[in-house]
C-alpha positions in Angstrom: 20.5 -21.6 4.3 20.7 -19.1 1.4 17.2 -19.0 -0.7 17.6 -17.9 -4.1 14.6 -16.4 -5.9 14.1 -15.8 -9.9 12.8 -12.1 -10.7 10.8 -11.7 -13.5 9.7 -8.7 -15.4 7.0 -7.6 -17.4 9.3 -8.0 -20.7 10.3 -11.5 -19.3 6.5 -12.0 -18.5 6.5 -11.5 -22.9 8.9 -13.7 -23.5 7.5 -17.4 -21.7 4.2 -16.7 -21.7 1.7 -16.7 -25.0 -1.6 -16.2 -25.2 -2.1 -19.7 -26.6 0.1 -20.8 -23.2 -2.8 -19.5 -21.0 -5.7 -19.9 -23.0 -4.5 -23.7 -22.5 -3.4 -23.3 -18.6 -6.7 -21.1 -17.9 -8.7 -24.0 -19.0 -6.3 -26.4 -17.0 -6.9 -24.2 -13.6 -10.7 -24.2 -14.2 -11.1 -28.0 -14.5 -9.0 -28.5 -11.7 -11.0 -26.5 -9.7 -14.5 -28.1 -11.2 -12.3 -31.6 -10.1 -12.0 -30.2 -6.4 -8.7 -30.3 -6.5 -7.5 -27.0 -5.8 -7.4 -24.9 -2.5 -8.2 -20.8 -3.0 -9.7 -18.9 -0.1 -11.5 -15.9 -1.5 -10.2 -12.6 -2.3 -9.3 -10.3 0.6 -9.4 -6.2 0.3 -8.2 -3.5 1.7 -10.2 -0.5 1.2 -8.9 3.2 0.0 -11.9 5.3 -0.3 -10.0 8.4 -0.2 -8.0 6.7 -3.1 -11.1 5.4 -4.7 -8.4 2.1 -5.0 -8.1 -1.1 -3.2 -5.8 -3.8 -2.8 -6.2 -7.7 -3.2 -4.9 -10.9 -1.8 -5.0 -14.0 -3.5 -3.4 -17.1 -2.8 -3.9 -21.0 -4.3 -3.1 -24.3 -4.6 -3.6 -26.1 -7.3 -2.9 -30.1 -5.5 -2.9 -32.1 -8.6 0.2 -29.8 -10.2 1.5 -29.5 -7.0 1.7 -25.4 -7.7 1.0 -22.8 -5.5 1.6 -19.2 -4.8 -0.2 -15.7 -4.0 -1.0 -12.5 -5.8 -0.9 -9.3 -4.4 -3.1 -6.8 -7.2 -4.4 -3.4 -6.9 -7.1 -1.8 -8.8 -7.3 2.4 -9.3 -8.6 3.9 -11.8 -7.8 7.4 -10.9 -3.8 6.0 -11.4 -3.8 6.7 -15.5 -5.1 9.9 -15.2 -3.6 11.4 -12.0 -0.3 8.9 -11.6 0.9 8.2 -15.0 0.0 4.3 -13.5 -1.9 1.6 -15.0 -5.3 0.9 -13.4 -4.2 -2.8 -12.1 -0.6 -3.7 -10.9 0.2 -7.1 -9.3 3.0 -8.6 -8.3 3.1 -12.6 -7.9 5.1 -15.2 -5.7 5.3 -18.9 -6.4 6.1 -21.3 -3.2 6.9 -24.7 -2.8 4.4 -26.7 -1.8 6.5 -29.6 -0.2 8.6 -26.9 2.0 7.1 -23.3 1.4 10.5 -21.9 -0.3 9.6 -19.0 -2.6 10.6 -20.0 -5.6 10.3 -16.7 -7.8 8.6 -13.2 -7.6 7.4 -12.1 -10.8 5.2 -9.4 -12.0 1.6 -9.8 -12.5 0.6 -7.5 -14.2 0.4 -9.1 -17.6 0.2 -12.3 -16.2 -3.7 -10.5 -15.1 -4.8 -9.5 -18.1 -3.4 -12.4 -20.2 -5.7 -14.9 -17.5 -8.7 -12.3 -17.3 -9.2 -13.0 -21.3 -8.1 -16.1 -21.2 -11.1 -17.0 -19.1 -13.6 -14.7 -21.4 -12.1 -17.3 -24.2 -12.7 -20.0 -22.2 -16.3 -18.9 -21.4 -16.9 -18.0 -25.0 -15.7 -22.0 -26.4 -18.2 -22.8 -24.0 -21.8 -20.7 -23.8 -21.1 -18.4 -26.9 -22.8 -20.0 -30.4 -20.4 -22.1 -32.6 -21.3 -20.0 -35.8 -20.6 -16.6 -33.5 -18.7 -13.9 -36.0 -18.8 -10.5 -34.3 -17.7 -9.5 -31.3 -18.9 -5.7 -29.4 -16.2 -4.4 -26.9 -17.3 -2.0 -24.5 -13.8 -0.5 -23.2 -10.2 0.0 -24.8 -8.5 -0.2 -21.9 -4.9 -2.3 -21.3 -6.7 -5.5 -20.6 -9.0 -5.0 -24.0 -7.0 -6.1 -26.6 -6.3 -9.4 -24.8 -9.7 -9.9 -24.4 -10.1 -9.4 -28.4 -7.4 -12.1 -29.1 -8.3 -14.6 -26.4 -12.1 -14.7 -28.1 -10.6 -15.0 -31.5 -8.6 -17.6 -30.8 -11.2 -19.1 -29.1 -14.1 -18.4 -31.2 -15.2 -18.0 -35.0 -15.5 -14.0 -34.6 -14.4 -12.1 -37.6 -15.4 -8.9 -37.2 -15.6 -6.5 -33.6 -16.6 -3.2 -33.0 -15.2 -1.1 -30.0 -16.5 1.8 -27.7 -14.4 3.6 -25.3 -15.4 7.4 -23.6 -12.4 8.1 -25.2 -12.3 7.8 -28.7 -9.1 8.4 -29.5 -8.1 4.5 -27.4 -11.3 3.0 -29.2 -9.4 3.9 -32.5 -6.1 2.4 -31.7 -7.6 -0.5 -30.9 -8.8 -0.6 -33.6 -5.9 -0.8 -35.7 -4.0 -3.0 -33.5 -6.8 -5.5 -33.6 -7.0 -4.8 -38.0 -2.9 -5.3 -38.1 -2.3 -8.4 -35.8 -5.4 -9.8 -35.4 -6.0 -9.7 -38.6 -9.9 -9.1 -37.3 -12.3 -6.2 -39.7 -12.4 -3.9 -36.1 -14.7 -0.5 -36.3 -15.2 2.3 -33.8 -18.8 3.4 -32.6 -19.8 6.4 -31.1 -22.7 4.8 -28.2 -22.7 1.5 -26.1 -25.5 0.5 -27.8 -23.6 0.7 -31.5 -21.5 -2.1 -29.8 -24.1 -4.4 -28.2 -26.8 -4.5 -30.9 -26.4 -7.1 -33.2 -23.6 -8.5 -32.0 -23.0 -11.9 -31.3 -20.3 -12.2 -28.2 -20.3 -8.7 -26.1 -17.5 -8.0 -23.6 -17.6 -5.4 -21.1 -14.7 -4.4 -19.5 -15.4 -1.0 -17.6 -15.0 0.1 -14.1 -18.8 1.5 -13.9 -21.2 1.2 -10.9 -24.0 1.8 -13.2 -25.5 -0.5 -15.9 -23.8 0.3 -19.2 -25.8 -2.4 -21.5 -29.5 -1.8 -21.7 -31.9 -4.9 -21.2 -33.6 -3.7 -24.8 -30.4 -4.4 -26.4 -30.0 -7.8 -25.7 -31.1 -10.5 -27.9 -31.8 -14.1 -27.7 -28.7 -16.1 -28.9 -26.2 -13.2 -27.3 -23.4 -14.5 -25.3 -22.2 -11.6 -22.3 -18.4 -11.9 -20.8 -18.8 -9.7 -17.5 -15.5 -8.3 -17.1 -15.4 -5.1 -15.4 -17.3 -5.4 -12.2 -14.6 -6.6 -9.4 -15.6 -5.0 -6.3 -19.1 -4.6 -4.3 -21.3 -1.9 -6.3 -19.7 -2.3 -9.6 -22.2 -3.4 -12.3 -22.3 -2.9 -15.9 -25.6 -5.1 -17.3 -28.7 -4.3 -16.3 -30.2 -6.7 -14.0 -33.0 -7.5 -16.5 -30.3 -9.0 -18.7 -29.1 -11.3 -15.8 -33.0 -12.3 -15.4 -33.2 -13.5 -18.4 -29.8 -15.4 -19.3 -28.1 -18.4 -18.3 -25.7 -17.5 -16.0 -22.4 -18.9 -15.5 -19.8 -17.6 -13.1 -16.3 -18.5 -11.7 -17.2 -18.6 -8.0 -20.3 -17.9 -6.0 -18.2 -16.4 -3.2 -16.4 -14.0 -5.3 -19.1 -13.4 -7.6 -21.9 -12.0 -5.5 -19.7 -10.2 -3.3 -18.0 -8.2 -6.1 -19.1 -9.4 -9.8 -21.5 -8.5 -12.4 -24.3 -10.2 -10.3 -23.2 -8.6 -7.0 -25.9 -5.7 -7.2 -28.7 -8.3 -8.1 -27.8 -10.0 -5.5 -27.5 -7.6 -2.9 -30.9 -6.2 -4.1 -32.8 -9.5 -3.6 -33.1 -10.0 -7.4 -30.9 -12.9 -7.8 -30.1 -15.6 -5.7 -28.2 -18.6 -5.7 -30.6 -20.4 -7.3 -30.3 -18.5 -10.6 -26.8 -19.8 -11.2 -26.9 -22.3 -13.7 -23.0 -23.5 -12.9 -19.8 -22.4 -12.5 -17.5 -22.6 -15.3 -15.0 -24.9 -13.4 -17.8 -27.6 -13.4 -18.2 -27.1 -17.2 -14.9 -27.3 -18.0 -14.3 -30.4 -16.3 -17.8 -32.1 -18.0 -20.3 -31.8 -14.5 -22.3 -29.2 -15.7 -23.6 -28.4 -19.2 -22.5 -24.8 -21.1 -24.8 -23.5 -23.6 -28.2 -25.7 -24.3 -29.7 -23.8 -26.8 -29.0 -21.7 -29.8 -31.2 -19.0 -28.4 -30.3 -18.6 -25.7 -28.9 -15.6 -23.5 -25.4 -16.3 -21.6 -23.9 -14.4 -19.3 -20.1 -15.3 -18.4 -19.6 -13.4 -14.9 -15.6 -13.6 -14.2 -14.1 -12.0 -11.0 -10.9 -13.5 -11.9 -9.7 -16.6 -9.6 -6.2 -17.2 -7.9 -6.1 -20.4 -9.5 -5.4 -18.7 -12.6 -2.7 -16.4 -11.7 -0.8 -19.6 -10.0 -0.9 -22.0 -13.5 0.2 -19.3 -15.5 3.0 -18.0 -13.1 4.6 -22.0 -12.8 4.7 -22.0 -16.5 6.4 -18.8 -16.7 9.0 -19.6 -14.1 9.2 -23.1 -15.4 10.1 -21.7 -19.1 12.2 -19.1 -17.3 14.1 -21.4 -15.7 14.7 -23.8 -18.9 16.0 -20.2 -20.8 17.9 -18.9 -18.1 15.4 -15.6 -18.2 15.5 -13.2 -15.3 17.7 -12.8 -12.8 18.5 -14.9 -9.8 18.2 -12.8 -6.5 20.4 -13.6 -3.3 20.4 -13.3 0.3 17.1 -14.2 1.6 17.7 -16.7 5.1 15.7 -19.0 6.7 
């Protein structure tokens, strides 16, 4: 028996998926999950120390869609700088859950960084303020921008102010959030220009040492935890995480490689600490923010769940438009 797969690119990725699609689907996975209706083993790495990269594998099922699939996804940060790479490439395959036929193979790539904000925006609808306005980005990386436009669809921000180590992406961030976002975006020279005052902070860095100072944070402030994805990344202090409500997107994932991992490792947090996860919010089990002034933290390590809805829909819409290209010659 011949199997036929669909191919889709990054440009075809573009083309069936908006923002608006997997702000929608994001929310979709998570209250599936908060349901128990979804299969997703945790991550699994390999290492590359002398890389200073890793790989990830990370399949789901999602049983009330009837979706599933895996997502291979690296992370290097040397690749920009010594490879002309991105940071993060994936590559995605949807199966059949009735016979385990690949359906298509896809790249994941934006597919990542559309479902990493997507959950920020999710987060944000549900710990950040209502009457939120301004936004602080730490990091102009590829995923940043997403994250901007997730929030602001998501949120009431008007206004966000960026820091990068390199100025010169901080700026053109900028500007791409002022033209198409239609957001009043600024550049500041410190971390601490982008936390202070700020309403909804998102940190999206590949540090191992706290970026945000505990002094900087205010009651009211709502965090989305981005960057840290691996054991020893942190970007918050863990005074901060002391004193908020935190919310993650699995305990497994979480304090083995997200924001709270360190904490955790250190004795400082435990289990305990977790207020919920943001599946059980979603789906109406757990409550989100309880009071105006409080301090949320949002710590995401980006579930498999969430690569699978969005990949169905884009081969779904691919399929409907006749986008991508069929590939033969695969036998079982």
């Amino acid at each position: 028996m011949t199997v036929r797969l669909r191919v889709l690119k990054s440009s075809d990725i573009g083309a069936v998926l908006t923002m608006s699609d997997v702000l929608e689907l994001v929310e979709t996975a998570f209250r599936e999950r908060g349901l128990g209706r979804a299969q997703m083993p945790p991550k699994s790495y390999l290492f590359f120390p002398e890389h200073e990269g890793d790989l990830r594998v990370m399949p789901a099922y999602l049983e009330g869609l009837g979706q599933a699939g895996v997502k291979l996804v690296n992370v290097h940060p040397r690749n920009p700088t010594n490879h002309n790479l991105p940071t993060v490439m994936a590559l995605i395959v949807i199966v059949s859950p009735q016979t385990g036929e690949p359906l298509a193979i896809m790249d994941g790539t934006r597919i990542t960084a559309m479902r990493t904000a997507a959950a920020s925006g999710v987060a944000t609808k549900y710990l950040a303020r209502a009457d939120s306005k301004s936004l602080g980005l730490i990091g102009a990386g590829y995923q940043s921008l997403y994250q901007v436009e997730a929030i602001a669809r998501m949120s009431s921000i008007e206004s966000v102010v960026i820091y990068d180590m390199m100025a010169e992406k901080a700026e053109n961030l900028a500007l791409v959030c002022q033209k198409r976002l239609k957001l009043k975006a600024s550049v500041c020279g410190t971390p601490e220009e982008a936390v202070r005052g700020r309403d909804v902070v998102v940190t999206v860095t590949p540090s191992t040492r706290p970026i945000v100072k505990n002094e900087w944070v205010v009651e009211g402030m709502h965090l989305n935890c981005v960057g840290a994805d691996a054991p020893g990344k942190q970007e918050l202090e863990a005074e901060i995480l002391q004193r908020a409500r935190i919310v993650i997107d699995d305990w497994e994932q979480a304090s083995h490689s997200g924001e709270i991992n360190v904490a955790v490792s250190r004795g400082l947090l435990g289990r305990a600490d977790i207020s919920a996860e943001i599946g059980d919010i979603v789906a109406g089990k757990a409550e989100g923010r309880t009071d105006p002034s409080q301090i949320t933290a949002f710590d995401t390590t980006g579930l498999a769940i969430q690569d699978v809805v969005c990949a169905w829909k884009a081969y779904e819409v691919a399929q409907d438009k006749g986008i991508g290209i069929m590939m033969d010659g695969l036998y079982v």
